[in-house]
N, C-alpha and C positions, 0 to 999 in steps of 0.2 A: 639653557637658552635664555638669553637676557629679552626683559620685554621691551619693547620701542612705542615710542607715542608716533601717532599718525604722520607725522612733519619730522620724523626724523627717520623714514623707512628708508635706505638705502634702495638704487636703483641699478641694474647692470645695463651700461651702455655699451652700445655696436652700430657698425658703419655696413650698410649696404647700398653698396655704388656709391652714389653721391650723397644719400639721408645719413644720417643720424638717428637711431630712433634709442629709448630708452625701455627698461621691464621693469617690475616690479621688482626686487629679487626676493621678495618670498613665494615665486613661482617659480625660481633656477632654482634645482635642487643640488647640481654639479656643474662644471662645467669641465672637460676634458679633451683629448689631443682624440680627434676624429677615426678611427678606427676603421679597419678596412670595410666596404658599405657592400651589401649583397642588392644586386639588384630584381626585381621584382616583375616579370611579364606585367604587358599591359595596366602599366599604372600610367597617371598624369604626368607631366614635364616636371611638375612639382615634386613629384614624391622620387627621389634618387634612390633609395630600395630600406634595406632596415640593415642596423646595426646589431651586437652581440653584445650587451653591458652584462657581465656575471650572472651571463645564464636568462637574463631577460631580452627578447626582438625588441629592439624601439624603431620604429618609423623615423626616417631622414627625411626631412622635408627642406626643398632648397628657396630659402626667402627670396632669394633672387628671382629665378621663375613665378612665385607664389605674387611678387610684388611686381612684374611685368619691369624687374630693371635685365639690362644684358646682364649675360655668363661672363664668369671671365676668361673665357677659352674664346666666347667671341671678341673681349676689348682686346685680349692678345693678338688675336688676329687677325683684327684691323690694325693695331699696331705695327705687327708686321709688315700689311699690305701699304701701309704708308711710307714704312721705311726703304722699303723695295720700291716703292715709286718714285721716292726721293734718291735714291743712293746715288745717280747721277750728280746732284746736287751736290754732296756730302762728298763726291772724290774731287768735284771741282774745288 
């Protein structure tokens, strides 16, 4: 592992809803294609359950919730409900 001066730490950025926010990346260890989530009786809206990484539980935690932006299963559907509102429109 190569050493970096303070100004040049690489950072991993991500879009949740409309933010931008950015990380450190010497606290991503991995990052990876989301794997099926087990969900957890009575946990928080935040916590969507835990995953299986080789053999280690990690805890999913949904930023979205955690950050009070919508789901996106709710802007879906309001999308929806708009487009059904509108369809009249749209045959016209």
């Amino acid at each position: 592992m190569t050493t970096m001066s303070k100004d040049k730490i690489p950072f991993v950025l991500f879009e949740v809803g409309a933010g931008l926010y950015a990380m450190s990346a010497e606290y991503v260890r991995e990052m990876l294609i989301l794997p099926p989530v087990t969900r957890v009786p009575n946990m928080p809206p935040e916590i969507r359950g835990v995953i299986n990484i080789r053999g280690s539980l990690l805890t999913v935690v949904d930023l979205r919730a955690k950050l009070g932006v919508a789901s996106t299963k709710s802007e879906l559907e309001g999308l929806i409900q708009l487009l059904r509102d509108r369809e009249q429109d749209h045959r016209n």
